[in-house]
C-alpha positions as CSV (number, residue, x, y, z in Angstrom):
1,X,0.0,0.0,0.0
2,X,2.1,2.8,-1.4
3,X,1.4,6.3,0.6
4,X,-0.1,9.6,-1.6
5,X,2.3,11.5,-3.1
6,X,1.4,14.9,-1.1
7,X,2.2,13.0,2.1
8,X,4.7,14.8,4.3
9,X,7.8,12.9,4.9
10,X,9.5,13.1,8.6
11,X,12.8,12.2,8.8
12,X,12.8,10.4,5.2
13,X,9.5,8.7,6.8
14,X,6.0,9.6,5.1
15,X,3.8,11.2,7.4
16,X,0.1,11.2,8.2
17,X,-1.6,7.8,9.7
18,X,-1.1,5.0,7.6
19,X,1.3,7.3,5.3
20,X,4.2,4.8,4.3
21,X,7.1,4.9,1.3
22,X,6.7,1.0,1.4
23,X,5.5,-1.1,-1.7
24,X,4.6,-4.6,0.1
25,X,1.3,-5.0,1.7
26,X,2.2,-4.2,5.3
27,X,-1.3,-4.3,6.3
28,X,-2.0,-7.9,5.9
29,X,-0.3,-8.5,9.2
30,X,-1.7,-5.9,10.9
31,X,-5.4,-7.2,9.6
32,X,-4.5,-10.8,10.5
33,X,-3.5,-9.9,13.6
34,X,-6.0,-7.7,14.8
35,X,-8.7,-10.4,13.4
36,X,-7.2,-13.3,15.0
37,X,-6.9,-11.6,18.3
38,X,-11.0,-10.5,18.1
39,X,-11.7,-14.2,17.1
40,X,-9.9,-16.6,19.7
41,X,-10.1,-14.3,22.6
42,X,-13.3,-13.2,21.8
43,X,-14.8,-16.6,21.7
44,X,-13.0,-17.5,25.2
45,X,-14.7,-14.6,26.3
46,X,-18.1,-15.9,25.3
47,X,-17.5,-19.3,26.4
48,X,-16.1,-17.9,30.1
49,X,-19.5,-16.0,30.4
50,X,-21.9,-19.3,29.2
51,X,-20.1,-21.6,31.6
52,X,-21.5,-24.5,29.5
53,X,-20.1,-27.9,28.5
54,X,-17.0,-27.4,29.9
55,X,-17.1,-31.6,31.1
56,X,-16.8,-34.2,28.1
57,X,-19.5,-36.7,30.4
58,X,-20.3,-39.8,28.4
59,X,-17.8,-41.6,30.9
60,X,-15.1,-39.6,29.6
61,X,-13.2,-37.1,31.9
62,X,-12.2,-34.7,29.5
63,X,-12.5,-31.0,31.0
64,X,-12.1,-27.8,28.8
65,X,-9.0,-25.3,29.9
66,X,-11.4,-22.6,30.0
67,X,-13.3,-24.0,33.2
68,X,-10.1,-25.8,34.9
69,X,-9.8,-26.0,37.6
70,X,-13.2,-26.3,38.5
71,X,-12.9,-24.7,41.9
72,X,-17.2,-24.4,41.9
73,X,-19.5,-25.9,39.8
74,X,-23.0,-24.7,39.3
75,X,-25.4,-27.5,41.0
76,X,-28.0,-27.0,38.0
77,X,-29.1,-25.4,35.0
78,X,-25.8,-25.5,33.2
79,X,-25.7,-28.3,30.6
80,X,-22.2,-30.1,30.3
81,X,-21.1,-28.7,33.6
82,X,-18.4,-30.3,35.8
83,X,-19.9,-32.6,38.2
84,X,-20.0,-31.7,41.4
85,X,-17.6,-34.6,42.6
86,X,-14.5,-33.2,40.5
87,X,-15.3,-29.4,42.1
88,X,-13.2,-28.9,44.4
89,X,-15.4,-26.8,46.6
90,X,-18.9,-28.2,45.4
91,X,-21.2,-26.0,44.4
92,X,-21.5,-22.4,43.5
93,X,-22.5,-20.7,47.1
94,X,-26.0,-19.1,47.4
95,X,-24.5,-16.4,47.9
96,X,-23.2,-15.9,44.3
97,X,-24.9,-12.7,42.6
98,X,-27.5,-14.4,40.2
99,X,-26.5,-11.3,37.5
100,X,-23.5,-13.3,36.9
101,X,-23.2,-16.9,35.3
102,X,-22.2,-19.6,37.5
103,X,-18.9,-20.2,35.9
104,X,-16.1,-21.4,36.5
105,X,-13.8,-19.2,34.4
106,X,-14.1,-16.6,36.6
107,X,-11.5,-17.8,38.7
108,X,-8.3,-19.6,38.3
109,X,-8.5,-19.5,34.1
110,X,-8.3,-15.6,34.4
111,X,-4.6,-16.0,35.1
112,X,-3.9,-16.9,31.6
113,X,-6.1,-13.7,30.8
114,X,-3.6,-11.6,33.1
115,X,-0.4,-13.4,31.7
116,X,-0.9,-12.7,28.3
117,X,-2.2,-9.7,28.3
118,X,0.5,-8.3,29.7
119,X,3.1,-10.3,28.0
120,X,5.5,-8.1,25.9
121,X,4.6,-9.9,22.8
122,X,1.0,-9.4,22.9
123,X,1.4,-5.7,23.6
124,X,3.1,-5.2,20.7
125,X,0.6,-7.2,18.9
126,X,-2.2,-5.0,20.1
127,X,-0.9,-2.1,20.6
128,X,0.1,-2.2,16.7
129,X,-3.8,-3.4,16.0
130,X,-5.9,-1.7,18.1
131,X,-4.2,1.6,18.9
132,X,-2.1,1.8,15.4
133,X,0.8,3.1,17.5
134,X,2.6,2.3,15.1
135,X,0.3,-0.4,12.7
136,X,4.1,-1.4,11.1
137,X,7.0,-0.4,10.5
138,X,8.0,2.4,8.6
139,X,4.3,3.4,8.8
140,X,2.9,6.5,9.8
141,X,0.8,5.9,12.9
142,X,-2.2,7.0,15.3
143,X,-2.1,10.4,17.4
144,X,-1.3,9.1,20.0
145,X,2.1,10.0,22.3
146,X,3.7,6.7,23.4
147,X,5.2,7.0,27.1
148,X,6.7,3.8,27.4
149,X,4.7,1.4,30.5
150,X,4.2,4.9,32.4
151,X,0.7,6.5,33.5
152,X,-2.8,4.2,32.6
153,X,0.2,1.2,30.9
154,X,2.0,1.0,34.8
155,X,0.0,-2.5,35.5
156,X,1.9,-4.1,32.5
157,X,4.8,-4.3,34.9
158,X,2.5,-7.0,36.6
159,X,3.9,-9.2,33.9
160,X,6.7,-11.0,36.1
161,X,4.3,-11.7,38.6
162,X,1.4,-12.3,36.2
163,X,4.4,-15.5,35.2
164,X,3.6,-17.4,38.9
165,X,0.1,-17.6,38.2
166,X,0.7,-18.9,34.9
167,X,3.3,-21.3,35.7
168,X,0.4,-22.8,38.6
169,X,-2.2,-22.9,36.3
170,X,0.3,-25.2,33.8
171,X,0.2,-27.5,36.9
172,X,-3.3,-27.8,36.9
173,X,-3.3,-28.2,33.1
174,X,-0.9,-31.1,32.9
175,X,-3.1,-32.6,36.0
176,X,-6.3,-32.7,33.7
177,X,-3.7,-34.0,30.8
178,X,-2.6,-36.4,33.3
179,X,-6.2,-37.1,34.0
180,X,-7.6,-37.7,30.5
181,X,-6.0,-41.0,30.2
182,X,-8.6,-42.4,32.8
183,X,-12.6,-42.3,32.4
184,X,-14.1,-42.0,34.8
185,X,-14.4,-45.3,36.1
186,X,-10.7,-44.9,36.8
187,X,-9.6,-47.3,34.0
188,X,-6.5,-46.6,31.8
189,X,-6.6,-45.7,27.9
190,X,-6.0,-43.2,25.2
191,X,-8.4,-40.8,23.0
192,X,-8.8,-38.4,20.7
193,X,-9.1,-35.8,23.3
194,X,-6.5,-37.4,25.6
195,X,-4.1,-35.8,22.4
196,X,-5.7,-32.9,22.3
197,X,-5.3,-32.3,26.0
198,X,-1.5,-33.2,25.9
199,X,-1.0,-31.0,23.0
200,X,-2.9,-28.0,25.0
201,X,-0.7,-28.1,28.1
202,X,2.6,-28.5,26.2
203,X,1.9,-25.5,23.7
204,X,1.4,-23.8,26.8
205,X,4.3,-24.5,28.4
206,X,6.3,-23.5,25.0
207,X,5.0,-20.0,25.5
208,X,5.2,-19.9,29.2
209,X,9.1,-21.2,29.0
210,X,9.8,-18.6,26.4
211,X,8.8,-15.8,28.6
212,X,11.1,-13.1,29.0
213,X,9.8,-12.8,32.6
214,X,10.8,-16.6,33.0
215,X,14.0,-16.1,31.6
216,X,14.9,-13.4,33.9
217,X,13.3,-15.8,37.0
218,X,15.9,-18.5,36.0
219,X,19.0,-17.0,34.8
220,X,18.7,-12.9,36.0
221,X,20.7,-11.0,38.7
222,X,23.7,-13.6,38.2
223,X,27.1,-11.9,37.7
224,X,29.0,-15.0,37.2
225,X,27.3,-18.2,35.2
226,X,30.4,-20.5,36.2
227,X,31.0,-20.0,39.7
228,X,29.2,-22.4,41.5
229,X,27.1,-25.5,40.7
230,X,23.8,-23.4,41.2
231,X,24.6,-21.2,38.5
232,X,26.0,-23.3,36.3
233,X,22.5,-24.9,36.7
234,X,20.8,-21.6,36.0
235,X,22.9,-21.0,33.2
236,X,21.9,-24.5,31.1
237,X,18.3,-23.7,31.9
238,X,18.3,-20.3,30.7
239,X,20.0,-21.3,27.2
240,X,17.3,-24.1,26.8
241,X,14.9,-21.7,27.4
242,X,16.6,-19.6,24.4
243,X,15.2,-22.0,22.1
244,X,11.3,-21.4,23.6
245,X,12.0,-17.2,23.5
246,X,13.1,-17.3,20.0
247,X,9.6,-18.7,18.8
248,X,7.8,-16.9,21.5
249,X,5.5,-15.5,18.9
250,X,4.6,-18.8,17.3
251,X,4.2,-20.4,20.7
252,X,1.7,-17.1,21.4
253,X,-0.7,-17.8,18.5
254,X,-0.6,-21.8,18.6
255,X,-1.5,-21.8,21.8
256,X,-4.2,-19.4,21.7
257,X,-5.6,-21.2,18.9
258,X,-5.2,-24.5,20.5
259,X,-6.8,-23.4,24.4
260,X,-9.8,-22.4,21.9
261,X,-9.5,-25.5,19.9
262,X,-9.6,-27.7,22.9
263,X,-12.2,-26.2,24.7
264,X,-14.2,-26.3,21.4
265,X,-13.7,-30.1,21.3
266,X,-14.7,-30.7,24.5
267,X,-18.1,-28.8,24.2
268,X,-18.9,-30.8,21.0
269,X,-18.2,-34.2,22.7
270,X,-19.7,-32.8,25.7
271,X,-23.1,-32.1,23.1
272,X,-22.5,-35.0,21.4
273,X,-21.9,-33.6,18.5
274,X,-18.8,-35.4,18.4
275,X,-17.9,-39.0,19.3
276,X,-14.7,-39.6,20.7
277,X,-12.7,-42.3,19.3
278,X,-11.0,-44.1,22.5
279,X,-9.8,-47.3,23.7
280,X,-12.3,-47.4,26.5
């Protein structure tokens, strides 16, 4: 998208939003990414707020990511909803405001909202789609004066504790992984969404493990990598971790795709829409 040809030029840059010297079509990504962040996290939201079909049932004990851990479950009214023996405090308490839906996404799950919405990636990613600040580079941007994580942006230096409620909710995550290879009868075997639950919690773990906050945690504030064996130990960690950072993007958008994939999978076995294939 080439820029008009009365657009002012600042410092050999065009000027004016959207004003660019470049020939390729720089807004495809900007559209792609502004699209795909409205469409996965705006279905989670939608899913969070029904609080529906978040349990596979049919003996299986699949549980969507967006409901886990299940800390209450609603008692009734909400098809597909965990059972009240996997809650781990029973039933929503009477004293829940009936304006909002008895869901268990309201709790634990909204970690993963905190984490990556902070996450360095993802606030280039939407400050770029939403706020145009800039939408790419070499491209002329919004109005808007940029003060670094200052003012109204201060809470995105929550990110690096934002990282310890991720890393427990991975815990949970690998539990329900851990869990999917038993119905609920208790008896060993392997399905469809067994995979798909395995797959879940280690994309997850690839983007958690590439965080530049959980970098810092493992291998920050050393002065000497080689001077004991607890540094040394630090050190190997934090260039394995390298490997995770350098895809950090990819591992952002698989993920996100795949907590909405999995939840959708569940919901659809949970309707009975779909029929898991298992060993059962």
């Amino acid at each position: 998208m080439n820029s008009s040809a009365s657009a002012s030029s600042v410092g050999g840059h065009a000027g004016g939003f959207a004003a660019t010297h470049r020939s390729d079509n720089w807004w495809l990504g900007w559209v792609l990414t502004a699209g795909g962040l409205i469409l996965f996290f705006g279905y989670l939201t939608i899913r969070a707020f029904q609080g529906t079909y978040f349990w596979s049932g049919h003996g299986l004990a699949y549980i969507s990511p967006a409901g886990s851990p299940p800390l209450f479950t609603p008692a009734s009214g909400y098809p597909g909803a965990v059972p009240l023996s996997h809650a781990w405090l029973g039933a929503f308490p009477r004293w829940w405001p009936k304006f909002i839906p008895q869901s268990p996404a309201f709790f634990v799950p909204g970690l993963a909202i905190a984490f990556r919405f902070t996450c360095y990636y993802y606030r280039k990613a939407y400050y770029r789609a939403f706020a145009a600040t800039p939408p790419a580079c070499a491209v002329g941007g919004a109005p808007l004066k940029y003060r670094g994580e200052t003012a109204l942006l201060l809470f995105q230096n929550l990110h690096r504790y934002a990282l310890y409620g991720a890393l427990l909710l991975l815990v949970f995550l690998w539990y329900d992984a851990f869990r999917a290879f038993f119905n609920e009868h208790g008896r060993f075997g392997i399905g469809v969404g067994t995979l798909v639950l395995v797959i879940n919690a280690s994309l997850l773990s690839g983007y958690t493990f590439g965080c530049h906050s959980w970098r810092h945690l493992i291998g920050g504030k050393l002065n000497c990598f080689s001077c004991d064996g607890a540094s040394k130990f630090r050190y190997t960690i934090w260039k394995k971790s390298t490997w995770y950072n350098q895809r950090h993007m990819l591992f952002a958008w698989l993920s996100l795709f795949w907590v909405a994939f999995t939840d959708f999978y569940v919901s659809m076995v949970s309707r009975g829409v779909i029929t898991d294939l298992n060993t059962w």
